[in-house]
Biopython code that builds the backbone (N, CA, C, O; Angstrom):
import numpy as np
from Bio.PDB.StructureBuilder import StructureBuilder

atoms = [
    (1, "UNK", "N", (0.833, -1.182, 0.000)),
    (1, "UNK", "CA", (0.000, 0.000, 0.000)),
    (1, "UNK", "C", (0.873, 1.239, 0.000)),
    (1, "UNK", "O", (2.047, 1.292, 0.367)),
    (2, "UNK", "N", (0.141, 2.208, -0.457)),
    (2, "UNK", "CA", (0.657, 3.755, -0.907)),
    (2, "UNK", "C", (0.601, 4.214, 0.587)),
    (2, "UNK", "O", (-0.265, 3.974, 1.428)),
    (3, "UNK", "N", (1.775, 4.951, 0.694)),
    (3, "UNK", "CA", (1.744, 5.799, 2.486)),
    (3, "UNK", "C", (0.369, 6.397, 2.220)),
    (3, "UNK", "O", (-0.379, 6.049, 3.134)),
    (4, "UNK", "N", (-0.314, 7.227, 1.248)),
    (4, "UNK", "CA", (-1.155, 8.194, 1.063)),
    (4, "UNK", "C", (-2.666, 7.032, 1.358)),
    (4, "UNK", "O", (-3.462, 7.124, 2.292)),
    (5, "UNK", "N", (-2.674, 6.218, 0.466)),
    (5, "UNK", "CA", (-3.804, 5.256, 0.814)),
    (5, "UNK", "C", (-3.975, 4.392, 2.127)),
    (5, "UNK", "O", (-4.933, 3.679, 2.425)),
    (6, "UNK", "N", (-2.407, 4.711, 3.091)),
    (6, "UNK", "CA", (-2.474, 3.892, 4.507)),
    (6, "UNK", "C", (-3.124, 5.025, 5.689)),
    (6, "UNK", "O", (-3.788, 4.772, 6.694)),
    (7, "UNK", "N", (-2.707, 6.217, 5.205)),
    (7, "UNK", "CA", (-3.251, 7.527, 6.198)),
    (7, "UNK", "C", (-4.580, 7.851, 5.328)),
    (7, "UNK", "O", (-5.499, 8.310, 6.006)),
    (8, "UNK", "N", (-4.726, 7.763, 4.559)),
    (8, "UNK", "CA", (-6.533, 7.915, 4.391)),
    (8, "UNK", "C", (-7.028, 6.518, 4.832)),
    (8, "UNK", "O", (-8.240, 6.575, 5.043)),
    (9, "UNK", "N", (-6.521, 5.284, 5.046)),
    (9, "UNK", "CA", (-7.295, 4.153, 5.633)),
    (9, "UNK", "C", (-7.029, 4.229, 7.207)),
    (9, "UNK", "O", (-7.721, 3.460, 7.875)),
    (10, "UNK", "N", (-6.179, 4.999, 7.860)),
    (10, "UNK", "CA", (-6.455, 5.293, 9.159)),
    (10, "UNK", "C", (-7.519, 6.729, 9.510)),
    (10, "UNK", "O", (-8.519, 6.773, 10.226)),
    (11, "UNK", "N", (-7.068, 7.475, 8.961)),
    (11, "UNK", "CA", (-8.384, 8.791, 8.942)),
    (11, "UNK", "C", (-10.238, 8.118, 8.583)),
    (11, "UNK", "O", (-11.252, 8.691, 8.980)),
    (12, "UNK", "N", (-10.223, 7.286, 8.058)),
    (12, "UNK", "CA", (-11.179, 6.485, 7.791)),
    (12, "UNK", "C", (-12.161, 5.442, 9.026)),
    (12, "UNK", "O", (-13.353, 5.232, 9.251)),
    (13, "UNK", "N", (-10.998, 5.053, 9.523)),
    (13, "UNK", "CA", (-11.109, 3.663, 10.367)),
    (13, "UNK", "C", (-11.277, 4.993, 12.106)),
    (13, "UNK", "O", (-12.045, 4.899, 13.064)),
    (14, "UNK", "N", (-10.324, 5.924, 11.840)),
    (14, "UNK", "CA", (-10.933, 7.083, 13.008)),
    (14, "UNK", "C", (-12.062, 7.950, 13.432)),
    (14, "UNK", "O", (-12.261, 8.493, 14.519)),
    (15, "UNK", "N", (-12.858, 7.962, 12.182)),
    (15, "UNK", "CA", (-13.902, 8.661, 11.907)),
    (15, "UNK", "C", (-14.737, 7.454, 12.427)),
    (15, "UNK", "O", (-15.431, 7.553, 13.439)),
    (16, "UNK", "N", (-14.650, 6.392, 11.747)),
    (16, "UNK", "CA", (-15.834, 5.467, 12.173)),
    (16, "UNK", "C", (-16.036, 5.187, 13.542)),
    (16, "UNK", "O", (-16.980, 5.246, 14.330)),
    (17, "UNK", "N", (-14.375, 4.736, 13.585)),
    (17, "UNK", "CA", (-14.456, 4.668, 15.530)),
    (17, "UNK", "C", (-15.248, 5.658, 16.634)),
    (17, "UNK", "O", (-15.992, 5.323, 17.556)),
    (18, "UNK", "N", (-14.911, 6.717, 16.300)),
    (18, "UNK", "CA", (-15.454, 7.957, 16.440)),
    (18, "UNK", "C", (-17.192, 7.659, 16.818)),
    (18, "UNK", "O", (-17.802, 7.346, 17.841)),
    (19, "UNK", "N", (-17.518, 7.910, 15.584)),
    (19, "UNK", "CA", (-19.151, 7.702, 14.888)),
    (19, "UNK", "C", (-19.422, 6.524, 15.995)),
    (19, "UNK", "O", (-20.424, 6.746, 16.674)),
    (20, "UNK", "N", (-18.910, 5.640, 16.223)),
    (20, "UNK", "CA", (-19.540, 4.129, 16.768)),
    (20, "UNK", "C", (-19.346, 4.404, 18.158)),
    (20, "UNK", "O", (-20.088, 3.771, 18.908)),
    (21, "UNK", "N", (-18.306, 5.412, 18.834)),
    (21, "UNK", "CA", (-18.373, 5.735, 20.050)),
    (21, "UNK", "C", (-19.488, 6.473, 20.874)),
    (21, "UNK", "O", (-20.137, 6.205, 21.885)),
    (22, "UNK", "N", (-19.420, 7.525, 19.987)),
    (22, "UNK", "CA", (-20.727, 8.352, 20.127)),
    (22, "UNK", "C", (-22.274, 8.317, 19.827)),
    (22, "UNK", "O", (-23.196, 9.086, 20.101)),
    (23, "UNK", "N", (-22.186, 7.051, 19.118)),
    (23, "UNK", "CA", (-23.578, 6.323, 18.896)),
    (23, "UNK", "C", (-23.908, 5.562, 20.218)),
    (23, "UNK", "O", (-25.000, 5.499, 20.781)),
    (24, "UNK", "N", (-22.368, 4.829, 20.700)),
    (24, "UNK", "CA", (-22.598, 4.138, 21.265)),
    (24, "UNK", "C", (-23.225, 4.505, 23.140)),
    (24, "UNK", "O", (-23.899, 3.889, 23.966)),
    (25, "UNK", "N", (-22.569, 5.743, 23.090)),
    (25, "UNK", "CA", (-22.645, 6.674, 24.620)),
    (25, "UNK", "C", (-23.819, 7.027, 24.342)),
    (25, "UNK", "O", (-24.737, 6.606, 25.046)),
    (26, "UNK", "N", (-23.981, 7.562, 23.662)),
    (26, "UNK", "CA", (-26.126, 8.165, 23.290)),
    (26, "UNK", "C", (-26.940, 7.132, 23.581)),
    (26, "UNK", "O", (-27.783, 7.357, 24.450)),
    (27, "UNK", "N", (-26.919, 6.026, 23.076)),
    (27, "UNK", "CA", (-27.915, 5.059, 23.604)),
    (27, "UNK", "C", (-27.616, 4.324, 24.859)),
    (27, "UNK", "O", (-28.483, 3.546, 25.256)),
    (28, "UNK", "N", (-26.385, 4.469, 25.631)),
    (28, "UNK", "CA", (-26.122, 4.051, 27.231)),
    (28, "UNK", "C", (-26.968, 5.642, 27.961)),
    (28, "UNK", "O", (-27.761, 5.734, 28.898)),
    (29, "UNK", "N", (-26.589, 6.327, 27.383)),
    (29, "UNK", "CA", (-27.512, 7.445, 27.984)),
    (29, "UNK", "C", (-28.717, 7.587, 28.040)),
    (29, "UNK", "O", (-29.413, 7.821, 29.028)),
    (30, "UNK", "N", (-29.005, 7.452, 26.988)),
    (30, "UNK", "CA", (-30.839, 7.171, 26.935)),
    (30, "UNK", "C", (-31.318, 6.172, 27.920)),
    (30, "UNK", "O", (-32.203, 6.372, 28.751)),
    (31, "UNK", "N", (-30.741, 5.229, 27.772)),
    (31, "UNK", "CA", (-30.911, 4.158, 29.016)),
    (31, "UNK", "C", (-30.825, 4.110, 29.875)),
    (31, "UNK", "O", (-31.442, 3.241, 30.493)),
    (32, "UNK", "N", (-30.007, 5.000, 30.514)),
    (32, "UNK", "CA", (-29.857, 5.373, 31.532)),
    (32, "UNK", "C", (-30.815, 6.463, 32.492)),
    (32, "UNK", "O", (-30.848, 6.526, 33.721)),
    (33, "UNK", "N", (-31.146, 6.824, 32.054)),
    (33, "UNK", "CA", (-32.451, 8.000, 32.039)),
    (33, "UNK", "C", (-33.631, 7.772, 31.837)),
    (33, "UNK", "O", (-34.568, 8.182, 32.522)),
    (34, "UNK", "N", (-33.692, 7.046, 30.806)),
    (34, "UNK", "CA", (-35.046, 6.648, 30.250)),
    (34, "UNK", "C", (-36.097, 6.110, 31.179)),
    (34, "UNK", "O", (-35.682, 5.087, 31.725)),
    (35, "UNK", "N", (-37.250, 6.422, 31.530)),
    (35, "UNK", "CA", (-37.762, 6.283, 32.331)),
    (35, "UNK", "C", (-39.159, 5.130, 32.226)),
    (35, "UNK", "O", (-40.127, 5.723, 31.750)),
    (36, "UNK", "N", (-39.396, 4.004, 32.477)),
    (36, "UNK", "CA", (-40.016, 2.591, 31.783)),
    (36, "UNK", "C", (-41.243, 3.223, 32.329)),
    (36, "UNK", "O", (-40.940, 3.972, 33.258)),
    (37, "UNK", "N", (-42.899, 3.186, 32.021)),
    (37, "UNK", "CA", (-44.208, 3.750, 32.421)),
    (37, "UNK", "C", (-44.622, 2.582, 32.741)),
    (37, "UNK", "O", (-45.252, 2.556, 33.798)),
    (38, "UNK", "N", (-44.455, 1.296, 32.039)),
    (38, "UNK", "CA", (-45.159, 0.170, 32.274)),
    (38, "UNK", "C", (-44.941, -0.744, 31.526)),
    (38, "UNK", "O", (-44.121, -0.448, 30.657)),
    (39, "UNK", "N", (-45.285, -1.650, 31.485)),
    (39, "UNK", "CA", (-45.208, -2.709, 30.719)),
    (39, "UNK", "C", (-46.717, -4.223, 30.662)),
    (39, "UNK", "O", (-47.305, -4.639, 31.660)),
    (40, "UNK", "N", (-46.874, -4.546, 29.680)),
    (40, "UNK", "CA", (-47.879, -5.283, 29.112)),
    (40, "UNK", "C", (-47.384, -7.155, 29.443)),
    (40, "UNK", "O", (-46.658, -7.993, 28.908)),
    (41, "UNK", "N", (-48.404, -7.063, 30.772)),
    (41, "UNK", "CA", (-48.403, -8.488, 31.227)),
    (41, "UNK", "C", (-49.502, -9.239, 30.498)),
    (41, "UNK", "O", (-50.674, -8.867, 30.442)),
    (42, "UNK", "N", (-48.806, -10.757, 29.732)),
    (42, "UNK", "CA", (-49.985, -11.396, 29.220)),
    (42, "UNK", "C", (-49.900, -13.247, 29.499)),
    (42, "UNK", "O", (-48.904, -13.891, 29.828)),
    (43, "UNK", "N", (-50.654, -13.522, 29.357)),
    (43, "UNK", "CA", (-50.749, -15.465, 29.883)),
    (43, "UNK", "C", (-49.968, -16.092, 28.715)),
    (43, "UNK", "O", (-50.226, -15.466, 27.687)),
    (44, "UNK", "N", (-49.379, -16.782, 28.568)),
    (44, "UNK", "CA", (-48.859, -17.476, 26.877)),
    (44, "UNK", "C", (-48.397, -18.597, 27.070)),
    (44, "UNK", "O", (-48.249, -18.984, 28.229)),
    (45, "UNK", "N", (-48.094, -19.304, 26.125)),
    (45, "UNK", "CA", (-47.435, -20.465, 26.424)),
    (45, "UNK", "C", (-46.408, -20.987, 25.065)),
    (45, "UNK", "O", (-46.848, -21.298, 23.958)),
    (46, "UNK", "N", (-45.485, -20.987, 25.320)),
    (46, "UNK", "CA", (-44.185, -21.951, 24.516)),
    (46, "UNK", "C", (-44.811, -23.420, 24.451)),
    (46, "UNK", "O", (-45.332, -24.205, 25.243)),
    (47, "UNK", "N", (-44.405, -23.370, 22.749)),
    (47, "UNK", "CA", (-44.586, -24.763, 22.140)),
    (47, "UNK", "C", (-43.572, -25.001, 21.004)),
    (47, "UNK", "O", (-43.201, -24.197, 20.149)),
    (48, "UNK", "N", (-43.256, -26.105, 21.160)),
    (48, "UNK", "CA", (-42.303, -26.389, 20.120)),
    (48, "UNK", "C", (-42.952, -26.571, 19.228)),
    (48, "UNK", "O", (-43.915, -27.281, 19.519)),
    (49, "UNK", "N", (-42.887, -26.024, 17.367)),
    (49, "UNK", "CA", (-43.610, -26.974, 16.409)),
    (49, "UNK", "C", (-43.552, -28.316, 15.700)),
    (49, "UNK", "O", (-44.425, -28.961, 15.120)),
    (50, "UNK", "N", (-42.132, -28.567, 15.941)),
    (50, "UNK", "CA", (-41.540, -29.672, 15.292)),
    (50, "UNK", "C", (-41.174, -30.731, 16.325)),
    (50, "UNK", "O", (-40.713, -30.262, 17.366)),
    (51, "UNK", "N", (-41.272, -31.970, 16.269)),
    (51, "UNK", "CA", (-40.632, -33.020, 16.729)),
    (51, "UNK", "C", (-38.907, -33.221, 16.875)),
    (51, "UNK", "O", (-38.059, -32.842, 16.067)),
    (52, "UNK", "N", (-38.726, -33.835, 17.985)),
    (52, "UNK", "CA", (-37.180, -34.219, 17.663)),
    (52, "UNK", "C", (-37.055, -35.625, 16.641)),
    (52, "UNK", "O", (-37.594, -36.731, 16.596)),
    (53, "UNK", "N", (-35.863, -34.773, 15.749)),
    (53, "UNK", "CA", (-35.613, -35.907, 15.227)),
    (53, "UNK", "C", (-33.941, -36.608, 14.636)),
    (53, "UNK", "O", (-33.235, -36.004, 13.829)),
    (54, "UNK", "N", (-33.647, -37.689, 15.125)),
    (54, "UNK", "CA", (-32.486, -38.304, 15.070)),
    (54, "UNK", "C", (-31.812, -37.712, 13.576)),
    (54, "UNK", "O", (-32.443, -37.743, 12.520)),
    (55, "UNK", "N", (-30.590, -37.241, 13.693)),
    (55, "UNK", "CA", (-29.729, -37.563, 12.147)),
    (55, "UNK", "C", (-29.043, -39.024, 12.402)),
    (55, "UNK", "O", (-28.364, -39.550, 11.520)),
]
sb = StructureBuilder()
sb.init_structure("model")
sb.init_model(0)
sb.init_chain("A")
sb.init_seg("    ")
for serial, (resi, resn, name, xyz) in enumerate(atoms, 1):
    if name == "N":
        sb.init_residue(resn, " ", resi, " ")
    sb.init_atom(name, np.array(xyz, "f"), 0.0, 1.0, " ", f" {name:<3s}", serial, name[0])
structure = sb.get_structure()
């Protein structure tokens, strides 16, 4: 690789890091704060549809 194409693939890979940090602190924040009103209790039941079956 070209020195020029190795420092635009680190300026690249910094920006994203960046971007993914600050995405990532915004939604620990929101969460953090966010305040739950309630939540929707209901009766249900788990069923498998398929049988077990041997290979």
């Amino acid at each position: 690789m070209s020195e020029h194409s190795l420092s635009h693939l680190e300026r690249q890979t910094r920006i994203g890091l960046g971007f993914t940090l600050v995405v990532a602190l915004s939604l620990l924040s929101w969460a953090a704060f966010a305040q739950i009103s309630g939540a929707v209790i209901a009766p249900g039941q788990v069923t498998v549809e398929g049988s077990v079956k041997q290979i």
